[in-house]
C-alpha positions in Angstrom: 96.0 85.2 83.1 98.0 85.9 86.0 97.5 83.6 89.5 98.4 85.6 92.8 99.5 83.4 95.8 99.9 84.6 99.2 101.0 82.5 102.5 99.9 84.4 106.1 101.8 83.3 109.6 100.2 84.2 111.8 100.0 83.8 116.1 96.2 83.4 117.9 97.8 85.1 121.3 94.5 84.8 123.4 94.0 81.1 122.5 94.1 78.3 124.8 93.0 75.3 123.5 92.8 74.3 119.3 89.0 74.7 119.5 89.0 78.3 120.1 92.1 78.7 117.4 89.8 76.6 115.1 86.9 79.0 115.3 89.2 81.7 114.4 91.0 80.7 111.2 87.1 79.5 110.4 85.9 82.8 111.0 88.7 84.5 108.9 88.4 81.2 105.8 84.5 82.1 105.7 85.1 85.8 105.6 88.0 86.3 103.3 86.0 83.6 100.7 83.1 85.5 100.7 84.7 89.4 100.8 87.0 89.1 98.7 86.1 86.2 96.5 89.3 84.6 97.0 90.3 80.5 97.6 91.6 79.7 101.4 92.8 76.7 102.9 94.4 76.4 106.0 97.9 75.0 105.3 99.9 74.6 108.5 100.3 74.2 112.2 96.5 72.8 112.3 98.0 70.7 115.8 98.9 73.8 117.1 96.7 76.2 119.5 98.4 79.9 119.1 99.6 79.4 115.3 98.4 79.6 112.2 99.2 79.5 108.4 96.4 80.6 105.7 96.9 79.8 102.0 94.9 82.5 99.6 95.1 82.5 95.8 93.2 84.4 93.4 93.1 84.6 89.4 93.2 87.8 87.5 93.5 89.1 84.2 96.4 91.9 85.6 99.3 91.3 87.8 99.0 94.4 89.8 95.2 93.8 90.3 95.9 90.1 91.8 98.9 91.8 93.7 96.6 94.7 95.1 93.8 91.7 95.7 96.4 90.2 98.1 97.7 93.7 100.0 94.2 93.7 100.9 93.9 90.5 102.2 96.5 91.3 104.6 95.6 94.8 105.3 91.7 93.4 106.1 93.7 90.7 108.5 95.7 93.3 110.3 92.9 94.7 111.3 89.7 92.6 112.1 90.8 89.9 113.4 92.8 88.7 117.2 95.7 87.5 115.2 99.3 88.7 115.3 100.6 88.2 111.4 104.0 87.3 111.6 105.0 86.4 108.1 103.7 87.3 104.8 104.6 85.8 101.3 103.1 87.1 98.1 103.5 85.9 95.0 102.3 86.3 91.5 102.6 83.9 87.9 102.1 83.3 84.7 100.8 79.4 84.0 102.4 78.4 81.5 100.4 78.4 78.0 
């Protein structure tokens, strides 16, 4: 069993007030559950208006599968939604047994 991990930065440019930021990261939490079958939590900088941080993890039975699950997380991101991603961490492990 291999767990991938991935952390998104990310900047809402066009936002002006945490209500409109909110129904953005909702958007994208509701959308990358259901797509791509995935957990996601918003994880930081929920007091501020123009950034973001998502948390996504996923369970596989391969390491390239739960790594190729996460590139396309990101890749879907980049281009659907208003958001500018600045950072991206991806990670996968082993639990131990």
């Amino acid at each position: 069993m291999f767990v991938g991990v991935a952390r998104f930065d990310f900047l809402v440019p066009g936002s002006t007030s945490l209500k409109e930021k909110r129904r953005v990261v909702q958007s994208m939490i509701g959308t990358l559950s259901s797509k791509f079958n995935l957990a996601v939590a918003e994880v930081e900088h929920q007091d501020l208006r123009q950034r973001g941080t998502l948390g996504v993890s996923c369970v596989s039975n391969s390491s390239f599968h739960a790594q190729k699950m996460l590139h396309e997380v990101e890749r879907y991101l980049r281009g659907r939604y208003e958001v500018e991603i600045v950072d991206v961490q991806v990670e996968v492990m082993v639990p131990d047994a």
